[in-house]
C-alpha positions in Angstrom: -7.2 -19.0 -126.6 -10.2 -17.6 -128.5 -12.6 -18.5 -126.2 -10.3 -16.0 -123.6 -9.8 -13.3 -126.2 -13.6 -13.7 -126.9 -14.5 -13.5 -122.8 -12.3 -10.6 -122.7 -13.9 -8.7 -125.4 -17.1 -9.2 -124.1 -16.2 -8.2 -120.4 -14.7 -5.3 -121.9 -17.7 -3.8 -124.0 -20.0 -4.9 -120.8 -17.8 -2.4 -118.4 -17.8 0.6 -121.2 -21.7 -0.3 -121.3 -22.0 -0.1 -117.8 -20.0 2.8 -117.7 -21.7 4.6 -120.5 -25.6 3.8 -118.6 -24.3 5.2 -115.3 -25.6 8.2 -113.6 -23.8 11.5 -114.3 -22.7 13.0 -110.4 -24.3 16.0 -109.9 -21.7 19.0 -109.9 -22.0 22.1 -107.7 -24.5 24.8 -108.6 -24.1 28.3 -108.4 -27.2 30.6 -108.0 -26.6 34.1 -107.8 -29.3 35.9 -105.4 -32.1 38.2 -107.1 -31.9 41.3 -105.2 -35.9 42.4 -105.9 -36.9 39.1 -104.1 -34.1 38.7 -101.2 -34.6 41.1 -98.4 -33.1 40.5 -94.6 -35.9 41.8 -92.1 -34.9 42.5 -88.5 -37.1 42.9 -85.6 -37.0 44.1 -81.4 -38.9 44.7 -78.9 -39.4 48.9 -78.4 -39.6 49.7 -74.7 -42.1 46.7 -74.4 -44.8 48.3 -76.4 -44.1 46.8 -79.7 -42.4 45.0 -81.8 -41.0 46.8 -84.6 -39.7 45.3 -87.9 -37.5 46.9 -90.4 -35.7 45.7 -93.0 -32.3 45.9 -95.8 -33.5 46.9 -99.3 -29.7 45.8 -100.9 -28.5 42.7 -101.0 -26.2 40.9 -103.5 -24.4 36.9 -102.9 -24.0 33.8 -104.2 -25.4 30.4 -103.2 -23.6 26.9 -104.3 -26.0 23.7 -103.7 -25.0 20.1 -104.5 -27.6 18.2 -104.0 -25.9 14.9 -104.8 -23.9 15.4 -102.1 -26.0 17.4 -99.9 -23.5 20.6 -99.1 -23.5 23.6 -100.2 -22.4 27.6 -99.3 -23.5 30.9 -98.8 -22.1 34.3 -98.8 -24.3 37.1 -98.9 -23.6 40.4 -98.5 -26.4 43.4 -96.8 -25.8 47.1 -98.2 -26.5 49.0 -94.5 -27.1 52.2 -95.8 -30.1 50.4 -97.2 -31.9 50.1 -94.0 -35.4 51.1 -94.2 -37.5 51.5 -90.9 -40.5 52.7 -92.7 -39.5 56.3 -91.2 -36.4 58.5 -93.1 -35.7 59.8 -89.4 -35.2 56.9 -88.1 -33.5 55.6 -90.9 -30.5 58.0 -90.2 -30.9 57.4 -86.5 -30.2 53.4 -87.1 -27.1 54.4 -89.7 -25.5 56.6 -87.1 -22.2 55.6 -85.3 -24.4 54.2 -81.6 -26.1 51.7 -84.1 -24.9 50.6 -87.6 -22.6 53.5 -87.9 -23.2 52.4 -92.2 -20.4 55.5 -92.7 -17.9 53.5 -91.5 -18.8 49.9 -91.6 -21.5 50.0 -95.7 -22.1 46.1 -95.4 -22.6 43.7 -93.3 -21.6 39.6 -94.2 -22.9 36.1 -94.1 -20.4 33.8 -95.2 -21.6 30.1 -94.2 -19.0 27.5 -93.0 -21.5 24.6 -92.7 -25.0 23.2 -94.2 -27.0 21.1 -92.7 -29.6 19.1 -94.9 -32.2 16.8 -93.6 -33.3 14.9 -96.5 -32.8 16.5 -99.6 -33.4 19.6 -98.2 -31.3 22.2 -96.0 -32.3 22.7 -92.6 -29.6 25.1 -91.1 -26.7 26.9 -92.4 -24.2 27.5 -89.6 -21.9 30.8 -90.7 -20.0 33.9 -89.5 -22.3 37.2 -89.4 -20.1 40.4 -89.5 -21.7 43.6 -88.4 -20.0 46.5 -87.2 -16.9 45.3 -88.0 -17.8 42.0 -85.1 -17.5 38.7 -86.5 -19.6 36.4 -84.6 -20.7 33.1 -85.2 -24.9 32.4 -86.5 -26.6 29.6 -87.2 -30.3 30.3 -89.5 -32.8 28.4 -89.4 -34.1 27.2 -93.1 -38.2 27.1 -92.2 -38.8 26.6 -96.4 -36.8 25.6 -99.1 -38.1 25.3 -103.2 -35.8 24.7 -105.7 -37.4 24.3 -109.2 -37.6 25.9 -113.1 -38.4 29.6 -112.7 -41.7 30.0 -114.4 -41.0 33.7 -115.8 -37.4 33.4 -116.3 -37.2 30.1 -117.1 -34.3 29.1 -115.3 -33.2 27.0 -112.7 -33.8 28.9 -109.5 -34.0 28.4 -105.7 -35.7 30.3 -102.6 -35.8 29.7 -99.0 -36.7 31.2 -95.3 -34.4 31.4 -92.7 -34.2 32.9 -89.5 -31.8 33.2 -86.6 -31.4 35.5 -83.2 -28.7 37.7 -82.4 -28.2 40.5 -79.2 -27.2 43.6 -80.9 -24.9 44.5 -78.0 -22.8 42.1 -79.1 -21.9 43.4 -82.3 -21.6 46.9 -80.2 -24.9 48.5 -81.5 -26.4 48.0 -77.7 -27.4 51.5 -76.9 -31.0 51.9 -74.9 -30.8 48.2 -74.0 -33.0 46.9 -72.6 -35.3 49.2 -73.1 -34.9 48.8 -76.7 -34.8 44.9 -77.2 -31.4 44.0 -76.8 -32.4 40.4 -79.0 -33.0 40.8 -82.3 -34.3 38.4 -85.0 -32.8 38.5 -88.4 -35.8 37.0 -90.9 -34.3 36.7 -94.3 -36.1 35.8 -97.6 -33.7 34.4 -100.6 -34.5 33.8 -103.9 -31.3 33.2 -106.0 -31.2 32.2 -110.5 -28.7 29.5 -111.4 -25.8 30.9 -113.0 
């Protein structure tokens, strides 16, 4: 009988050992995006001469990565009224109600219903863009991803690239297609600070 209490003890302490030496699962993160460093970036073709590129200065969202588990989310959220052509006339042009018509419709959504990693790292986010009050599905492109200590704020922080292709006619902001590219790419650059 003492040589089964005795066996019993020891399997006992072995399993809480094992237990204690385990690895710790990795929990969800949430990263909150830095608004001086995220910026979406749109570009078309203009009656075949050019390609012009413009861009959102607002932006605010969240990011969740679990990298143990290789998922994670997006939602971000663009401030229209932000859009910045390089040229305050045509800033108000793009704003007006043939375009983004931002009096009506302020923001415009990502909110991502899938990630895709290869590796460790993700490769595509597949989402729903809303623009103009059109919800269409997207899927971006990740062309870079870092996630590591931020060396100035010294906390955990990621950034990535991603791009995608939409036709703006589609999200009713076709007018002067195709002289004026009806195909536009979205470039976006995220960085985002743990929470």
């Amino acid at each position: 009988m003492n040589k089964l209490t005795s066996l019993s003890a020891a399997l006992a302490i072995a399993a809480v050992t094992m237990a204690g030496a385990a690895p710790a699962m990795a929990e969800p993160e949430t990263y909150v995006l830095d608004g001086t460093h995220t910026f979406p970036r749109f570009s078309y073709t203009h009656f075949g001469y050019s390609t012009q590129l413009s861009r959102f200065n607002k932006t605010t969202g969240k990011i969740i990565l679990d990298k143990a588990a290789k998922t994670g989310a997006v939602d971000i959220v663009i401030d229209t009224p932000s859009v910045d052509t390089g040229y305050a006339t045509f800033d108000e042009h793009i704003q007006g109600e043939d375009f983004l018509d931002t009096a009506k419709y302020p923001t415009a959504t990502f909110k991502s219903t899938k990630v895709v990693f290869k590796g460790d790292q993700p490769a595509t986010v597949e989402g729903n863009l809303t623009l103009k009050g059109v919800t269409r599905p997207v899927t971006l492109t990740v062309t870079s991803f870092q996630a590591m200590p931020h060396p100035m704020l010294k906390k955990d922080a990621i950034g990535a690239n991603a791009h995608t292709v939409v036709k703006r006619s589609e999200f009713n902001a076709g007018k002067y297609a195709p002289n004026v590219g009806d195909e536009v790419r979205i470039d976006i650059a995220v960085e985002a600070i743990k929470e």
